[in-house]
C-alpha positions in Angstrom: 0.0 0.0 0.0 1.5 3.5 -0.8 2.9 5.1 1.8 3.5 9.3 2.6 7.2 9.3 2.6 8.0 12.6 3.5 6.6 16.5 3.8 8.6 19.1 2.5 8.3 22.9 2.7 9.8 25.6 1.8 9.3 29.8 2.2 8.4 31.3 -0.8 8.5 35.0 -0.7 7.4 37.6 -3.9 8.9 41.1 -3.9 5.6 42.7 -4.2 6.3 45.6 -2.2 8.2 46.9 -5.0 5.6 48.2 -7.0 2.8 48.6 -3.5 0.7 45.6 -5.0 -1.6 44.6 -2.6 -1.1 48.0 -0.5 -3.8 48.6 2.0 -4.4 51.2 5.2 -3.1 48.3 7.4 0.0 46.3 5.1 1.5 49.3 2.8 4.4 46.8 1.9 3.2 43.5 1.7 5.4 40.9 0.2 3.0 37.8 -1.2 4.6 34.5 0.9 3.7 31.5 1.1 4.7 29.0 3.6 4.3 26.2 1.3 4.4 22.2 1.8 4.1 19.2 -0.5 3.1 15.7 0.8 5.5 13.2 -0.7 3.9 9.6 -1.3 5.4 6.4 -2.8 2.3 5.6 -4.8 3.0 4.8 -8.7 2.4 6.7 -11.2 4.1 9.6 -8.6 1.7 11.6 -6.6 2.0 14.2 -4.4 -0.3 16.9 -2.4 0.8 20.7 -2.4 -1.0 23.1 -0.5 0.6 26.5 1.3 -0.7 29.1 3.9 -0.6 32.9 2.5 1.3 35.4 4.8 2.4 38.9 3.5 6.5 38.3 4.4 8.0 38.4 7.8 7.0 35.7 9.2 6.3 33.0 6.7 9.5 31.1 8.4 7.7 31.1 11.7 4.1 29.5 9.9 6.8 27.1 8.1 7.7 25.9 11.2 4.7 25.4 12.8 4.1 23.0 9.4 7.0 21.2 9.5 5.6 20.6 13.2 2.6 18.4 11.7 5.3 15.4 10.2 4.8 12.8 13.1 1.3 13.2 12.2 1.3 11.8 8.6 4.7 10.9 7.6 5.2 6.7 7.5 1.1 6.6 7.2 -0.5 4.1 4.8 -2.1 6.9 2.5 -5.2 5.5 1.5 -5.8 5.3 5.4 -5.6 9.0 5.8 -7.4 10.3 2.4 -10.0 7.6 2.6 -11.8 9.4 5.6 -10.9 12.7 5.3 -13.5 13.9 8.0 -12.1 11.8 10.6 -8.3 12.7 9.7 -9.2 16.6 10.0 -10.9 16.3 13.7 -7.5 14.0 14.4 -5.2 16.8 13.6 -7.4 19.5 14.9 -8.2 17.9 18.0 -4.1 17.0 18.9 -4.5 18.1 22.8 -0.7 19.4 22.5 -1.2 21.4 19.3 -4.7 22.5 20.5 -3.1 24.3 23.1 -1.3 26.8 20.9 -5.1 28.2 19.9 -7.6 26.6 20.3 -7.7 26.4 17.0 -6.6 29.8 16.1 -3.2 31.0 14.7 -0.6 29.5 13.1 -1.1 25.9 14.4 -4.7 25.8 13.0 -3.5 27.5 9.8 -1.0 24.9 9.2 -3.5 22.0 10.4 -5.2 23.8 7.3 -2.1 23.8 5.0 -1.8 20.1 5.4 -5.7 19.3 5.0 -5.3 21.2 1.9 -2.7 19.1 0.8 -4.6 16.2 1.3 -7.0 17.2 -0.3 -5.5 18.1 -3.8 -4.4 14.5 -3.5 -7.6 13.1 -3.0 -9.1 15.0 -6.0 -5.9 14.0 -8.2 -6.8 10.2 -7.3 -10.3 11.0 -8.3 -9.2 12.9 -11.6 -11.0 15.4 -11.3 -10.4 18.9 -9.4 -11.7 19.9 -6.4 -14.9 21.9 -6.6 -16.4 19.0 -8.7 -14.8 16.3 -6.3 -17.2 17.8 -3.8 -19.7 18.5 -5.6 -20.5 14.9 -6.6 -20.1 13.7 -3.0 -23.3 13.1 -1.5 -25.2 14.9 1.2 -24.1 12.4 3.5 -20.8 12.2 3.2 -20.4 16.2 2.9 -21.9 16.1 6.6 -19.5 13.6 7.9 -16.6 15.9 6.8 -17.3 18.7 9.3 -17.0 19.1 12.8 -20.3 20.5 14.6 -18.5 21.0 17.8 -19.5 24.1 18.9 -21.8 24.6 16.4 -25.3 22.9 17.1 -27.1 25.9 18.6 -26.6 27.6 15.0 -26.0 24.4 12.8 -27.3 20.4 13.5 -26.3 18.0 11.1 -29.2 17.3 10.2 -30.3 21.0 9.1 -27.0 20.6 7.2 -28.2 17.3 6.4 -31.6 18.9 4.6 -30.0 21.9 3.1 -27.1 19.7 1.1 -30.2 17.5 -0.4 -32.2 20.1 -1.5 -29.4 21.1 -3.4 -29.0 18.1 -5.4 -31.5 17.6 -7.9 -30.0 20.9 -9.8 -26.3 19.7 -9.2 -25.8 18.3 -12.8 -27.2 21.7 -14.7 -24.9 23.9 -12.4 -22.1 21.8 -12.9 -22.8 22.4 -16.3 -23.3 26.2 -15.9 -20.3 26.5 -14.1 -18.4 24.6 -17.4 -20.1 26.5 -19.7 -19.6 30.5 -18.4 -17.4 30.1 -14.7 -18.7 32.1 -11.6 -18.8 35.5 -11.1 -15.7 37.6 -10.3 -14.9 41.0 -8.5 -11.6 42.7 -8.8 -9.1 44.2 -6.4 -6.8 45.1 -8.7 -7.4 48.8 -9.2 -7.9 50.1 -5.7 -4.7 49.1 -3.7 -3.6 52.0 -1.5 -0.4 52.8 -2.7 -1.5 53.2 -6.7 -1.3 57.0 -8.4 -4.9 58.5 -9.2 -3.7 57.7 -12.6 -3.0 54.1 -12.0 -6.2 53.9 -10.4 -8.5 55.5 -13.4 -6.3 53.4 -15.7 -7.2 49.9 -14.3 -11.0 50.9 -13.6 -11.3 51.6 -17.2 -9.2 47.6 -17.5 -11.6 46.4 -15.4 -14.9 47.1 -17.0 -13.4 46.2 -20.3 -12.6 42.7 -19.1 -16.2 42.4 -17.9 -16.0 42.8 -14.1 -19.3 44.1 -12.2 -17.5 45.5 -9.5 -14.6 46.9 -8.6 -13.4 47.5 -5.0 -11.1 49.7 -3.6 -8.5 49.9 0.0 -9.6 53.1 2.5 -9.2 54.4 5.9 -5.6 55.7 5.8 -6.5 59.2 5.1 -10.3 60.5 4.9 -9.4 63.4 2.5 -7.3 60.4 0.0 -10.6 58.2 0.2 -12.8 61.3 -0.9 -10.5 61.9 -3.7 -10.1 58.0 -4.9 -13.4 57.3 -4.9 -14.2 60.7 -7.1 -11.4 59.2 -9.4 -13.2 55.9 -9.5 -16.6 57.2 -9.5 -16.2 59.4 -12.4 -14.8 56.6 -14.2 -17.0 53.4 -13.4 -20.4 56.1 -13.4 -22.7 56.2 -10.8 -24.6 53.0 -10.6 -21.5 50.6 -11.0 -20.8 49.0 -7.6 -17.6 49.9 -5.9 -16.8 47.9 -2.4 -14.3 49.7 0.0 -12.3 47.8 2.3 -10.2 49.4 5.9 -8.6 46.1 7.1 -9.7 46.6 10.2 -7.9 50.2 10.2 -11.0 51.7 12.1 -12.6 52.0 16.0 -15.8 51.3 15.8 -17.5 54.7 16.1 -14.6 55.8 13.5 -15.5 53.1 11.4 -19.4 54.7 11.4 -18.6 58.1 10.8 -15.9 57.2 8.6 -18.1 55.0 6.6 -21.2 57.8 6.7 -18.2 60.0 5.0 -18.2 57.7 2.4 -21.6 57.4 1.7 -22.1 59.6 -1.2 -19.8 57.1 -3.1 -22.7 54.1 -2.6 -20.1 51.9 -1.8 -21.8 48.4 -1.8 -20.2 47.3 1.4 -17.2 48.1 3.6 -14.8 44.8 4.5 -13.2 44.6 7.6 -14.3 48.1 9.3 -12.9 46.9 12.4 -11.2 44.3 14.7 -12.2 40.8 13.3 -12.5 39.5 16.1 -15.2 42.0 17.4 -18.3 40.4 16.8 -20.2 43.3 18.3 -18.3 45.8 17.0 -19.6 44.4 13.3 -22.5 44.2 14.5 -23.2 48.1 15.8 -21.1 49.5 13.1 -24.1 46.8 10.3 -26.7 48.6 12.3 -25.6 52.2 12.3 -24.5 52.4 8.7 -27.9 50.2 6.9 -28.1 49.8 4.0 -24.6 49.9 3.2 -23.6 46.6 3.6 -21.0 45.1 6.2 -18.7 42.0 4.9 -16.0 40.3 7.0 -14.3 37.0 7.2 -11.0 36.7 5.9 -9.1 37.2 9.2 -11.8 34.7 11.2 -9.9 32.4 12.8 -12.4 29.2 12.9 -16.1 28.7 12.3 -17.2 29.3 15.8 -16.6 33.2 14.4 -18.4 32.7 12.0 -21.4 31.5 13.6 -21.5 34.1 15.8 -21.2 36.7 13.1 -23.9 35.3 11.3 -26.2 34.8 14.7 -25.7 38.4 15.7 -26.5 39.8 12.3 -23.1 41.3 12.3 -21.9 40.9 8.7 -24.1 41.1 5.3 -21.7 39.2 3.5 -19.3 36.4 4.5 -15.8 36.4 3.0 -14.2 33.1 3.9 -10.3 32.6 3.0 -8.9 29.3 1.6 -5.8 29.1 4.1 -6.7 30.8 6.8 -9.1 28.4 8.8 -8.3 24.2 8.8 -9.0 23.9 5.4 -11.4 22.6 3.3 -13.1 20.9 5.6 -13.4 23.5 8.2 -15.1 26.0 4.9 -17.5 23.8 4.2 -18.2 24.3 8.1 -18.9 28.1 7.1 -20.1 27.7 4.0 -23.0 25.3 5.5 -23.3 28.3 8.5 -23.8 30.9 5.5 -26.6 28.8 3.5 -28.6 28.2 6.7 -28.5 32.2 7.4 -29.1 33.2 4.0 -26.0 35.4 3.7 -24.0 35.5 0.2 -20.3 34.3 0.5 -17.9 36.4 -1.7 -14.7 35.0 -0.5 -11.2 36.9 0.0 -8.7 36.2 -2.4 -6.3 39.0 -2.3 -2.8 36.9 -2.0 -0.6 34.6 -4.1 -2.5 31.8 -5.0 -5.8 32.4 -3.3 -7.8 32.8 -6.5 -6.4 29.6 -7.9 -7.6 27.7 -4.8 -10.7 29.6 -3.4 -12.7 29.4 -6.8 -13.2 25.5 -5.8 -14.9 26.5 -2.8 -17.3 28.9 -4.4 -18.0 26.6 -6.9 -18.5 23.5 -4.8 -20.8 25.8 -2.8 -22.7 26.5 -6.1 -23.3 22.9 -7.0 -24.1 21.3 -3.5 -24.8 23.5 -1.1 -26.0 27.5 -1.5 -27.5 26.7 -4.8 -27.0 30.3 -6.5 -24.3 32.6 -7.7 -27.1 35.4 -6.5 -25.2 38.4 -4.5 -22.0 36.4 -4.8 -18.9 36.8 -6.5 -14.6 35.6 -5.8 -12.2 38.5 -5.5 -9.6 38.8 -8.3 -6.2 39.7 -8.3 -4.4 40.3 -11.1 -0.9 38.8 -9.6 1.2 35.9 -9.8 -0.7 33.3 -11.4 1.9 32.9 -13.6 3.6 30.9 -11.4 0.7 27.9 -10.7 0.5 24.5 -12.5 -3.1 25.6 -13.4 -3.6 29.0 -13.2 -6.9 31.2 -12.7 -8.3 31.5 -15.6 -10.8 34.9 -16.5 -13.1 35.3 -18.7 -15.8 38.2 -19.3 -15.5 38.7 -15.8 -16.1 35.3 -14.8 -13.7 32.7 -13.4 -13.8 29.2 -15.7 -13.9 26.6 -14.2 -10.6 24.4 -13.5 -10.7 21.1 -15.3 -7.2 19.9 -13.8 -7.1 17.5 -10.9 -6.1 18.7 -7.8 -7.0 21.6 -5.2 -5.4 24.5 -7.0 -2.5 25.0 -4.9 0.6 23.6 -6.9 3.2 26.1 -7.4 5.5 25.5 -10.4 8.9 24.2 -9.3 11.2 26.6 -10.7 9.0 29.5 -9.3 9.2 27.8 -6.0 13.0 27.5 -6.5 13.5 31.3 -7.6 11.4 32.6 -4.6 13.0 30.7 -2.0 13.4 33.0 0.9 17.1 33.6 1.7 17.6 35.4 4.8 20.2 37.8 3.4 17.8 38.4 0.9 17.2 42.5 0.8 13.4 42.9 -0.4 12.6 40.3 2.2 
């Protein structure tokens, strides 16, 4: 029986402070990492699981180690003993007493717990052929339930709601398979509105973006009021004045700032704020949602675990859910949150603003399209127009829409000479 022989990873770090991509009122010099692993198995013909955990530079060596922490776990294993029941393998590494301590299941621990889930995972679906999203989508209602943990979760989520919402689902699985084939899922871009871009820059890529077919656009805030004023004019006078334009703080504001801030902002009709404060504040979201109705209030990508989540979604605190592909335990811990999302009725437009995240993300969405939410309604994945040139099977845009991956796998596989060229060196300047 094949066997995983070994886990190797490595810190991959992209000068991307350079030129202020992905420059925001919190991170003005982000440098796109990725402390990345690949699962090494003896099976024949060779096959391997990649998956990595997105940090913006310093660091990445610290979340490496925390992965290279998770070997005793899997290393030596019989694969097909570990993949087979992937449920029970992801409440075995969450639920290590020693490793729990670090959190509970928060921080790096529980995002490399979700690096090597990943990982798994893009194995799994490359045994299967096929790639992730439709991997999931074809699994039935049963065994979608038996993957998540509803610890913590019953007085917001039972299985057996979960249970009835999965099966309503699955009567119009094959035509939105086929939908998703035929035109991809809707898309959003970033790209235009990081903080550090000219006014120039940022009329020259809203006018790129509404060419390539994107329906909205979003753009960073809450460094400096007067700046926001004047972007959003910029953007505004381009886009015209019913084209939706998000605007995102990461979590720059206090909550009171964040309302008046926000009320500032209003003439713009920006279709939600991200991150207005703490995301940890669950009330905070929640009096900031009330006082600045009906702009909308979306968070997510920082939450730590789904018991977050839940509580965001019980108190009415967020109007849009934005989950994140590595920064929870995995796939199995998002289908968790997608699951908490469909029985609330609140869209999920995830986060994908880092290396990588759009290539792996999109499977969630798209799973969620098939077998659990139902709809593309409301929704739509966050674009990025950087490095995808370094993936195996890079996100793919089209009219505004992503397409749907066709490779096997989970998304995540770097190509090896990027990974080689990026390898952090500690002398290195830019890092």
């Amino acid at each position: 029986m094949p066997r995983i022989l070994a886990i190797e990873t490595t810190d991959i770090r992209f000068p991307t402070s350079t030129r202020l991509d992905g420059s925001d009122a919190m991170n003005p010099d982000p440098d796109y990492s990725a402390a990345y692993l690949e699962i090494l198995t003896d099976a024949a013909p060779a096959l391997s699981g990649h998956a990595f955990v997105f940090t913006i530079g310093r660091g990445n060596d610290v979340q490496v180690a925390a992965l290279e922490a998770l070997k005793g776990h899997l290393v030596g294993r019989e694969l097909e003993s570990v993949v087979s029941d992937m449920g029970s393998t992801y409440r075995e590494l969450v639920g290590d007493s020693q490793l729990r301590w670090l959190g509970p299941e928060k921080g790096v621990m529980h995002m490399a717990i979700g690096g090597a889930v990943n990982a798994l995972w893009d194995i799994k679906a490359k045994q299967a052929g096929l790639p992730l999203w439709q991997l999931l989508g074809r699994m039935t209602p049963e065994e979608i339930v038996d993957l998540v943990d509803f610890r913590y979760l019953s007085n917001a989520l039972t299985p057996e709601e979960a249970l009835a919402i999965l099966r309503e689902a699955v009567p119009g699985r094959p035509h939105r398979e086929a939908q998703l084939l035929a035109i991809g899922y809707p898309a959003y871009t970033t790209s235009p509105g990081w903080l550090g871009y000219s006014d120039e820059k940022l009329a020259r890529l809203c006018r790129q973006a509404i060419a390539d077919g994107f329906q909205q656009i979003k753009l960073k805030v809450g460094a400096n009021l007067a700046d926001d004023i004047r972007r959003l004019s910029v953007a505004r006078d381009v886009c015209g004045p019913n084209f939706p334009i998000a605007i995102d703080a990461n979590q720059r504001w206090e909550v009171s700032e964040a309302i008046s801030w926000v009320k500032a902002l209003a003439q713009f009709h920006p279709t939600w704020v991200e991150e207005p404060t703490s995301p940890d504040d669950v009330l905070g979201h929640q009096q900031i949602a009330r006082a600045i109705s009906p702009i909308r209030v979306a968070s997510g990508e920082h939450a730590h675990n789904r018991v977050i989540f839940k509580q965001l979604l019980q108190a009415g605190a967020i109007d849009v859910m934005q989950i994140d592909a590595v920064r929870v335990a995995g796939v199995n811990e998002n289908i968790a949150n997608l699951l908490l999302a469909a029985k609330y009725e609140v869209p999920v437009c995830p986060h994908a603003g880092g290396v990588g995240l759009c290539e792996a993300v999109q499977h969630l969405s798209m799973f969620d399209y098939v077998a659990v939410s139902g709809t593309t309604e409301n929704r739509a994945i966050e674009y990025v127009d950087h490095l995808h040139e370094h993936f195996l099977a890079p996100t793919e845009i089209r009219q505004g829409n992503y397409i749907a991956p066709r490779a096997p796998g989970a998304g995540f596989e770097m190509k090896p000479e990027s990974r080689a060229r990026f390898t952090w060196n500690p002398d290195d300047v830019v890092a």
